[in-house]
N, C-alpha and C positions, 0 to 999 in steps of 0.2 A: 261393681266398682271399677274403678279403672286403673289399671297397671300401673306396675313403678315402671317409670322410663327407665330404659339404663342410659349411661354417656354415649356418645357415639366416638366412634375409633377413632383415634389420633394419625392423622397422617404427617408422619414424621417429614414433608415438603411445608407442612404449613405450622407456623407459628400455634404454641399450645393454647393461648387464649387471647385477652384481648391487646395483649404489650402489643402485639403486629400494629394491628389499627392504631392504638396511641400512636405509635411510631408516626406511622402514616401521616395521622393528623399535625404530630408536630411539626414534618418536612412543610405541610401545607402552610401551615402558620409563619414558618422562616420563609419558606417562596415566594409570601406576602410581603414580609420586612424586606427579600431581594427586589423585587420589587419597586418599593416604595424609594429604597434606596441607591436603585439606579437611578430613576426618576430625579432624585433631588442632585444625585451626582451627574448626572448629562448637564443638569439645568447651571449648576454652581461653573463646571467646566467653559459650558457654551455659554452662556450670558455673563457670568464671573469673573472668569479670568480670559474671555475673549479666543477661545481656541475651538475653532471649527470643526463639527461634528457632524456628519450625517444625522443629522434628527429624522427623516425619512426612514431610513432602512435601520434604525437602533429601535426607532420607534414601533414598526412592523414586527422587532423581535419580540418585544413587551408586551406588543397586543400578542401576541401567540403564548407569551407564559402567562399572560392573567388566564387565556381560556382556557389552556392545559390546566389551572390550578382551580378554574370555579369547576369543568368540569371533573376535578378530581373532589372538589366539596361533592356535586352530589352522587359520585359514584362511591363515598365512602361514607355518606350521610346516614346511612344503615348501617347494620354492623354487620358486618362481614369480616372474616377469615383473610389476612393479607398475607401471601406468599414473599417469602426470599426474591423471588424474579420480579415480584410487583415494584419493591423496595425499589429493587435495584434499575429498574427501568425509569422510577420516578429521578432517578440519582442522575440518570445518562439525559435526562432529559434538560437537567440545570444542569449538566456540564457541556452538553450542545448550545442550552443560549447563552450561557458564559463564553462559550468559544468563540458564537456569532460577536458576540460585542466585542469582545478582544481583537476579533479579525477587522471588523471596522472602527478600531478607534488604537489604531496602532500596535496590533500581537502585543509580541513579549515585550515592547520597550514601555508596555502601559503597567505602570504598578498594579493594578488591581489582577495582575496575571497570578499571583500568589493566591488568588480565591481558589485556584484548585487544589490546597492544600486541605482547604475545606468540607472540598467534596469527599477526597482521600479520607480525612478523617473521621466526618458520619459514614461513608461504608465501613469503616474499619468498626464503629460502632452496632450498628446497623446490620449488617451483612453476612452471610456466612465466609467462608476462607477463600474458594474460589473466586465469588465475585469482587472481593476488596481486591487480589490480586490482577484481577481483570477491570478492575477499576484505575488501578494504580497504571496499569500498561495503557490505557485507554487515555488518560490526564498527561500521561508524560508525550504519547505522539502528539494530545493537542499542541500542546506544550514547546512541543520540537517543531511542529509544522509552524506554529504562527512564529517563529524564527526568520521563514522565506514567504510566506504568505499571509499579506494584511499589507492593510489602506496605511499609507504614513501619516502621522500625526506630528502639526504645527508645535511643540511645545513649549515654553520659554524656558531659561537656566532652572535649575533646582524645583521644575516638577516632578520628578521623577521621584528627589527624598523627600520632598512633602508627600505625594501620592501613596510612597511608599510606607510611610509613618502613619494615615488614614488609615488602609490596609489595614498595619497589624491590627489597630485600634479593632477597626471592624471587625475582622477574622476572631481577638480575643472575647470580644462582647457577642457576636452569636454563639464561641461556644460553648462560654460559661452556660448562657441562658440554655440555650440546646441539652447540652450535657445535660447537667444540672434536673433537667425535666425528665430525660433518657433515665438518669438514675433512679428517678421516684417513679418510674413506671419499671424498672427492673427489679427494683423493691417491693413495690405490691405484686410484681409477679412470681419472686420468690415465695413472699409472703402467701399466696394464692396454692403457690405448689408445696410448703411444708402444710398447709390447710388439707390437702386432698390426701395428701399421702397416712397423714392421723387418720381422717375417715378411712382410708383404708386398710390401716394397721384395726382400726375398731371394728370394723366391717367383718375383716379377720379372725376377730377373737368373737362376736357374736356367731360366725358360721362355727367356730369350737364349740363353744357353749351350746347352740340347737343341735350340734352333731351329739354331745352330751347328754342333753336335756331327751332328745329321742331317746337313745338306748337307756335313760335312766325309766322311762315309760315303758318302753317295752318289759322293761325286768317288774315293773311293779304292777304290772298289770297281772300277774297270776297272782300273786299273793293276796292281791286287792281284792281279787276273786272268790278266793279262799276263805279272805275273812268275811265275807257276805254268806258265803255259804253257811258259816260256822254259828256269825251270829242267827241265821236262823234259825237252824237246829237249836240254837239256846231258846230262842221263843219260844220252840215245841217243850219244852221240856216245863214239867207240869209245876217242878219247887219254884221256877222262875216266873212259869204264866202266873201263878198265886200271887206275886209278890209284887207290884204295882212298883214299886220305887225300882226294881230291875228292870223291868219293863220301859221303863222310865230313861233310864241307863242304857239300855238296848238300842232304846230309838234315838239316844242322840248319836251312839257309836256309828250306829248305819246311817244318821245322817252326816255325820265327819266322812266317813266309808265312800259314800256318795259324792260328796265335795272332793276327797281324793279325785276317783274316778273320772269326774268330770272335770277336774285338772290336766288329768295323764291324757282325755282325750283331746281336751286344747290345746295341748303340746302337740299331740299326734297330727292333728288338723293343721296346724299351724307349719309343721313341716311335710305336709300335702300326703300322709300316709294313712286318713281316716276318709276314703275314698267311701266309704259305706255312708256318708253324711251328709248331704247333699245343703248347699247354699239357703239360706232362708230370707228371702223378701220382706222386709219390714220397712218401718218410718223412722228416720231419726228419733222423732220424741218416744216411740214406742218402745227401740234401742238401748238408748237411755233408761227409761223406766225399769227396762227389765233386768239389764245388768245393776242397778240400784238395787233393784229388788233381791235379783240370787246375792250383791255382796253384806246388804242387811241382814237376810235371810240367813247368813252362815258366820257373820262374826259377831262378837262379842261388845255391841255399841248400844251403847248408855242413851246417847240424843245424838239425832243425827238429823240436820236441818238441810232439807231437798227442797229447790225451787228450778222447775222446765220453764223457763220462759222462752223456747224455741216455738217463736208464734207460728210463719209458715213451716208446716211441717211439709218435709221431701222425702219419698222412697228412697231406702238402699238396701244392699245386701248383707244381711249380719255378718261381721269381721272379726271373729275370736281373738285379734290383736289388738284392735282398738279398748275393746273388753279386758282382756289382759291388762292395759297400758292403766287405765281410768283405774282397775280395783287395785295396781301395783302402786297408783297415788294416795288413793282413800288409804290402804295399810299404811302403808307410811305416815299417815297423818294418822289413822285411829291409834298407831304406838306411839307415838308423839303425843297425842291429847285422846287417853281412853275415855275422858269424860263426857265430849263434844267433838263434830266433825261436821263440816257443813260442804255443800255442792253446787252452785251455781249453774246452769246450763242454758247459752244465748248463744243467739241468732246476730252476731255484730256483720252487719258489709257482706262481705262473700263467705265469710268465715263460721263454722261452730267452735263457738267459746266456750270451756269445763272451767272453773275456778273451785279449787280445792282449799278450805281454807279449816286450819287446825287451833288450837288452845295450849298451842307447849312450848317448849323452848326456844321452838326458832330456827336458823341456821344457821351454822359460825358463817363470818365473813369468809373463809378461805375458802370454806366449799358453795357459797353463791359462786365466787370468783371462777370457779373450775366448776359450776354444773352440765353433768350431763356426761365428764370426765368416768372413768370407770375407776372403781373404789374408791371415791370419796364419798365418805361416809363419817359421822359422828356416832357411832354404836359400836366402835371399837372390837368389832368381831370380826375373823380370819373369815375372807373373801365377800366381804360386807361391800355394800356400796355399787353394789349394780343395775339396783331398781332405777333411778332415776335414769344412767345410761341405757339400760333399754329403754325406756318411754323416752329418751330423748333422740335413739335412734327411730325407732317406730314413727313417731312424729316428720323426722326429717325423710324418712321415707315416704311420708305422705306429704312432702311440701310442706309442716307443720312445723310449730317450733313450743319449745317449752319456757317457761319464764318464771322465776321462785324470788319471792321480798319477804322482811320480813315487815310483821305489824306494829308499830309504833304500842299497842296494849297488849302485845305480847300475842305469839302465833305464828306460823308464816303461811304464806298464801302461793300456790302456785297456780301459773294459768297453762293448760293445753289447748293450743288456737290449731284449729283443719282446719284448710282450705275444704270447702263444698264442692267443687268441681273434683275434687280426688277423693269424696266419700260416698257422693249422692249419684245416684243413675244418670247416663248421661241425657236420657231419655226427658229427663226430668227438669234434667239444670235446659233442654231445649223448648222445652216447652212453657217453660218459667221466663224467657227472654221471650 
């Protein structure tokens, strides 16, 4: 089978996930409305109100920001990792053609010189500490140079507080919208990072619990011993050979004795210390079968309705956790409905689908809400409620996910969906494409 990935390292230069690139894209998005809205501003100027424009050399700038912007569409049309310096270079870039236009169409005496406040204040968003302040140094020499440098513009009385009045307009409506988007992508990214830190608060207490769960195996494994030995001295022993209903008694204790044992060595395997046991190659359906068969074979089930409908059957490696995860459902559901318990087993898309489906009470609504949560639980017993947590950890370690409703005639049904590509040989899923 194939490994749990882990993450790969955070490089504290680059943005934790995908906020950078959101970011990205929305400068792209405004670069567009810059754009658009020079365009219609040259044109209202130059044709409108009759005041002569370099249309040549404004126009030259425009063509240079559409191609800086398509070609930053397909350099971010992937998803990629966006750096603090990338931000900040896309920043320096519309603060250079804001400068070009300002320089020919009159520097500072042009209202729309306030757009660098703009700038100022997506880095201040945007950016870490150093570049916003290198931002701010960098707007204000524009700022002061087109003071003594730039083409003079014709412009009649009271252009200046109309132009200036457009301005604000403009400046407050990209940054409502702007902001505004910035927020709900700091929000899912918040949201993203209180998400990972729970998985790894749970991460946490599952490495307790198997550091646990081992030394609990270790210690039971001599006694466990003991008592096999003991029961069979009682076999030999002649008042018990005679007595058939002991004998009887005998053989179920050594079969419980056995279920022990092969418990403690699942545990053992499962935290990589049953080195004497070597992997076992089987098929899905065969898998299935068999762990069906050893959790029939050792509990206490009335009717238990089994249907494999896993058509193509694919090799894998027997996985004592999967096993674990499937008979920690079935429990769960045969104490819930001892009477009836049923199993489901399909082959959906890329996926093996288990559907566990029981005859009992159901689920309160509060622990659907938090499944998968550690201790919620309905059985109101001290450190209850962790079955479903690991099988929903197990699962998401294999890219899988778990899902519990309940039955409208009473029951609940839960599904455990794997991905095939993380249970089945790789060998297998290449030879099946």
């Amino acid at each position: 089978m194939k490994g749990i990935p882990r993450p790969p390292e955070m490089d504290p230069h680059v943005f934790e996930d995908s906020t950078g690139l959101e970011n990205m894209r929305q400068l792209v998005q405004l670069r567009w409305i810059a754009v658009v809205g020079q365009i219609i501003t040259i044109a209202v100027v130059h044709f409108g109100f009759d005041i002569h424009l370099p249309l040549r050399e404004m126009s030259v700038v425009l063509i240079c920001l559409v191609a800086f912007n398509i070609g930053s569409i397909f350099r971010w049309r992937e998803h990629h990792e966006v750096t603090n310096g990338e931000l900040f270079f896309a920043l320096l870039v519309d603060v250079a053609t804001l400068t070009a236009q300002l320089y020919l169409s009159g520097g500072s005496t042009n209202p729309f010189s306030f757009l660098y406040l703009l700038q100022v204040i997506l880095g201040a968003v945007l950016l870490r500490s150093w570049s916003v302040w290198t931002m701010v140094v960098i707007t204000a020499a524009c700022s002061i140079g087109l003071n003594f440098l730039y083409r003079p513009l014709a412009a009649p009385p009271g252009y200046y507080i109309d132009g200036t009045l457009i301005c604000f307009v403009l400046i407050a409506a990209l940054l409502v919208i702007f902001i505004t988007r910035i927020n709900r992508n700091l929000r899912a990214r918040d949201a993203r990072l209180a998400d990972l830190r729970e998985r790894a608060a749970e991460e946490e207490h599952i490495v307790r619990m198997g550091l646990l769960a081992s030394g609990a195996a270790h210690e039971l494994g001599t006694p466990l011993s003991t008592v096999c030995v003991i029961l069979g001295d009682w076999r030999r022993m002649k008042s018990i050979a005679a007595d058939p209903q002991m004998l009887e008694e005998i053989d179920e204790m050594e079969a419980q004795v056995m279920r022990c044992k092969t418990i403690v060595s699942g545990i053992l395997l499962s935290a990589g210390e049953a080195r004497g046991d070597s992997p076992v190659e089987t098929t899905v359906r065969r898998f299935v079968d068999d762990l069906v068969t050893e959790w029939r074979d050792t509990r206490p089930v009335k009717e238990f309705e089994y249907a494999n409908r896993f058509a193509h059957d694919l090799p894998i490696v027997s996985d004592s956790a999967i096993k674990q995860m499937v008979h920690n459902v079935l429990d769960n559901a045969l104490e819930a409905s001892p009477n009836w318990v049923g199993l489901d087993v399909a082959h959906e898309g890329d996926a093996l689908k288990l559907t566990i489906t029981d005859q009992g009470p159901g689920f309160p609504e509060e622990m659907l809400a938090q499944l998968g949560k550690p201790y919620q639980s309905s059985k109101n017993k001290p450190g209850s409620g962790l079955g479903l947590f690991l099988v929903s950890n197990v699962a998401r370690t294999l890219h899988g996910s778990v899902s519990a409703h309940n039955r409208s005639e009473g029951g609940a049904i839960v599904t455990l969906t794997l991905p095939l590509e993380s249970i089945v040989m790789e060998e297998s899923l290449a030879d099946g494409n």
